[in-house]
C-alpha positions in Angstrom: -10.5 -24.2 8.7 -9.5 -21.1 7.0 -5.6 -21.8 6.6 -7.2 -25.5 5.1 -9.1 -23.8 2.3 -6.8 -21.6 1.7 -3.9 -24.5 1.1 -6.4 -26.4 -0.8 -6.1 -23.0 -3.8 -2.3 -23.1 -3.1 -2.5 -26.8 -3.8 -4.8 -26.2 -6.9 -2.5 -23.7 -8.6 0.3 -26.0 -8.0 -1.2 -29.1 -9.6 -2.8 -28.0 -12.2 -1.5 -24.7 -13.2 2.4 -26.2 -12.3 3.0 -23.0 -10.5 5.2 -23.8 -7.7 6.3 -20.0 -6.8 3.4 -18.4 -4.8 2.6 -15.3 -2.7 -0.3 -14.8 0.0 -1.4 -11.3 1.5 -3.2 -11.8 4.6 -4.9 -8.2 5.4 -5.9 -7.8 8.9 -4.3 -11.3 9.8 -4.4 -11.0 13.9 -0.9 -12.0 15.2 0.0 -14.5 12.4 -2.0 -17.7 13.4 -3.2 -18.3 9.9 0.5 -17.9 8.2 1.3 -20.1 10.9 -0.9 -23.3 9.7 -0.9 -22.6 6.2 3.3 -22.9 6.5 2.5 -26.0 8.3 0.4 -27.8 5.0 3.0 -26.6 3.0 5.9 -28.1 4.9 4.4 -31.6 3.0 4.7 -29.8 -0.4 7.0 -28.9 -3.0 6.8 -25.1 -3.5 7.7 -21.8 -2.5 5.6 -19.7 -0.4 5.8 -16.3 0.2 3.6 -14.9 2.4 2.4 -10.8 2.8 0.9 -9.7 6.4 -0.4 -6.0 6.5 -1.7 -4.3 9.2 -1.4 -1.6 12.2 2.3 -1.3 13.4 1.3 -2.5 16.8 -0.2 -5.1 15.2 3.0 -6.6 13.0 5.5 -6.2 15.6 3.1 -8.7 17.5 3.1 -11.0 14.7 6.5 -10.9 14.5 7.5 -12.2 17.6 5.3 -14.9 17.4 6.5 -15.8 13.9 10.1 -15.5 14.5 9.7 -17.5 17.7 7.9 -20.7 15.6 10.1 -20.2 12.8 13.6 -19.0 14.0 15.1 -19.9 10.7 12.7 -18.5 8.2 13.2 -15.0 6.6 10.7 -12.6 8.2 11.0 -8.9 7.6 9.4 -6.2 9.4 8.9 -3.6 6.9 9.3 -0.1 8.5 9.2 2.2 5.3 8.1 2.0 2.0 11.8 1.7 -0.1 12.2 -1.3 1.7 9.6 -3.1 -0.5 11.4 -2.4 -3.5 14.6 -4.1 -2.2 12.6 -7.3 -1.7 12.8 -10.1 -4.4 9.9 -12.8 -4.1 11.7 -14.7 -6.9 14.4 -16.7 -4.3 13.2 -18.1 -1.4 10.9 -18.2 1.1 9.8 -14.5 2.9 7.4 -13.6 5.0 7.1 -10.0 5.2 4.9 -7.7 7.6 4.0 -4.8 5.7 2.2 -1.4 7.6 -1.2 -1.0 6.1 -0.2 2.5 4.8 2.0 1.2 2.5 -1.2 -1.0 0.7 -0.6 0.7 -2.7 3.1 0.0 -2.9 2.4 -3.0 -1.8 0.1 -4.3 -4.8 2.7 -2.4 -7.3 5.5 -4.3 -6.7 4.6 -7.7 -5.7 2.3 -10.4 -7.4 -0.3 -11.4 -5.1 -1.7 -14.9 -6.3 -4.1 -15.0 -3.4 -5.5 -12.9 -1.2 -7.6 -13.3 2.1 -9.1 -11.5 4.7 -10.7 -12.6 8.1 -13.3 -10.4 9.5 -12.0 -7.1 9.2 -13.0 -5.8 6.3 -16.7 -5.8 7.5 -15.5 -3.7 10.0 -14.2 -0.6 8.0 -16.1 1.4 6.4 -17.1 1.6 2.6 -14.4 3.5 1.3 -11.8 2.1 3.1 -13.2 -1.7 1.7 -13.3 -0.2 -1.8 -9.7 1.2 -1.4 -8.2 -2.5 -0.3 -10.1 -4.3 -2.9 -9.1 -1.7 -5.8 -5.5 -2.7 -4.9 -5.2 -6.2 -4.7 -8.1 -7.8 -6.2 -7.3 -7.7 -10.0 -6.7 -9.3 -13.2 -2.9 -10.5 -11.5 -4.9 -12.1 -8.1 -6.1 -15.9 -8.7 -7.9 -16.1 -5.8 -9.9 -13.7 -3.1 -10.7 -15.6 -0.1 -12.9 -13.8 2.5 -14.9 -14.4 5.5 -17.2 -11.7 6.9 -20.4 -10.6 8.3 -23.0 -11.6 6.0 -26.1 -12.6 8.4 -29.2 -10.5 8.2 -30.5 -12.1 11.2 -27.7 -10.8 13.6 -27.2 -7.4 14.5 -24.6 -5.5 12.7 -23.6 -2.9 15.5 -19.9 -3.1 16.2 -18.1 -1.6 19.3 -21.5 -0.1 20.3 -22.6 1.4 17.6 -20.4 1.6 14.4 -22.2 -0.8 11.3 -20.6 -3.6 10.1 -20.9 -3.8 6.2 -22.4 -6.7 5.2 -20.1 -8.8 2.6 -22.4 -9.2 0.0 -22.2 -5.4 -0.4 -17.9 -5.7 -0.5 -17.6 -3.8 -4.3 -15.6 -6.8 -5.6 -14.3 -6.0 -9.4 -15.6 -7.4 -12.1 -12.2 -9.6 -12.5 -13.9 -11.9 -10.4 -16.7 -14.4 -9.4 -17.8 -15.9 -6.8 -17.3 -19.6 -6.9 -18.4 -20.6 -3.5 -20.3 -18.9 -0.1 -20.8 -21.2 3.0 -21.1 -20.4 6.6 -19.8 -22.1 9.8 -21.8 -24.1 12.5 -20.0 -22.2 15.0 -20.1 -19.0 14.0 -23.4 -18.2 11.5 -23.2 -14.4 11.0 -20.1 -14.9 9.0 -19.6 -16.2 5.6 -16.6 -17.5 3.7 -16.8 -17.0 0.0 -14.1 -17.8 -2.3 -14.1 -15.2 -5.6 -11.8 -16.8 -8.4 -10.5 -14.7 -11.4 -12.4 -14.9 -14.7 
C-alpha cells in the first residue's frame, strides 16, 4: 500500500514535471521491504531511481543482505563513514545506499531528496529527535513528505510499556509544506498516512 502511494508521487513528478532522475530516503525503513516493491513499480517505468535507507547499523547490514540477495546486480552501498557520502554521485545510475542514522545531516547536505517517507517510527522518538529529522530533510528541495504514524486518540499511546508515542498531528512539519491528504487503514486505525506536498 505504502510502496503504491509512494510510486504513484514518483509517477506524478515524472509525467508532469518530466523529471525522470529521482531520489527516495526511507528513514526507519525495517529491512528494506518498501525499497523492495517500490523498485518493483518502477521496473515498468522509464526513470532513474535512487533510493536512501537510514537507520541503526544493525539495522542496514540486515537490509543489506536482503537487498543484495533480490537484486544481486544493482549498486547497493553500505555506508560505514561519513566521507563516503561525498564520493557518491546520484547523477549516473541507479544506487541504493544505506546510510547510519548519525550521519542524517550529511546526508540532507549532499544529496537531493525528492521524497521522503517514514513508516511508524517517528511517532516513536521523542520530540526533539522528530524535530531534528524533519529540520533536515523536509525543505524547500523535498517534493513530497510521505508519513504514516500514530494519530488515533482512541488508542493508547504507551509504547514498550510506558514510553508515549507522539501523535502525528503534533510532528513540527515546516512551513514548506501542506498537507494534501490524511487517511487511515481498515487494518490498522491508530495510524494515519498523510501526504505533505511542497508549497
Amino acid at each position: 500500500m505504502q510502496a503504491h502511494n509512494i510510486f504513484s508521487l514518483i509517477d506524478f513528478l515524472n509525467s508532469e514535471k518530466k523529471r525522470n532522475n529521482l531520489t527516495i530516503l526511507d528513514l526507519g525503513y525495517g529491512i528494506g521491504r518498501t525499497a523492495e516493491k517500490i523498485l518493483y513499480f518502477k521496473s515498468k517505468k522509464n526513470i532513474n531511481l535512487n533510493i536512501i535507507l537510514i537507520d541503526l547499523p544493525l539495522r542496514l547490514t540486515i537490509a543489506y543482505a536482503y537487498l543484495k540477495k533480490i537484486f544481486p546486480k544493482k549498486k547497493i552501498f553500505l555506508i560505514s563513514n561519513k566521507n563516503e557520502i561525498e564520493k557518491i554521485s546520484l547523477f549516473k545510475g541507479e544506487k541504493i545506499l544505506l546510510i547510519p542514522s548519525i550521519y542524517s545531516k550529511e546526508t540532507s547536505r549532499e544529496f537531493k531528496i525528492d521524497i521522503l517517507h517514514n513508516q511508524a517510527s517517528l511517532s516513536e522518538m521523542n520530540y526533539s529527535a522528530v524535530s531534528m529529522y524533519l529540520n533536515y530533510f523536509v525543505n524547500k528541495n523535498l517534493n513530497f513528505f510521505v508519513e504514516t504514524n500514530f494519530n488515533n486518540k482512541n488508542y493508547s499511546n504507551t509504547f514498550l510499556g510506558e514510553a508515549k508515542q507522539i501523535f502525528s498531528r503534533d510532528f513540527p512539519v515546516p512551513k514548506t509544506h501542506k498537507l494534501l491528504i490524511s487517511f487511515s487503514r481498515v487494518s490498522a486505525p491508530k495510524y494515519v498516512t498523510k501526504i505533505y506536498k511542497k508549497i
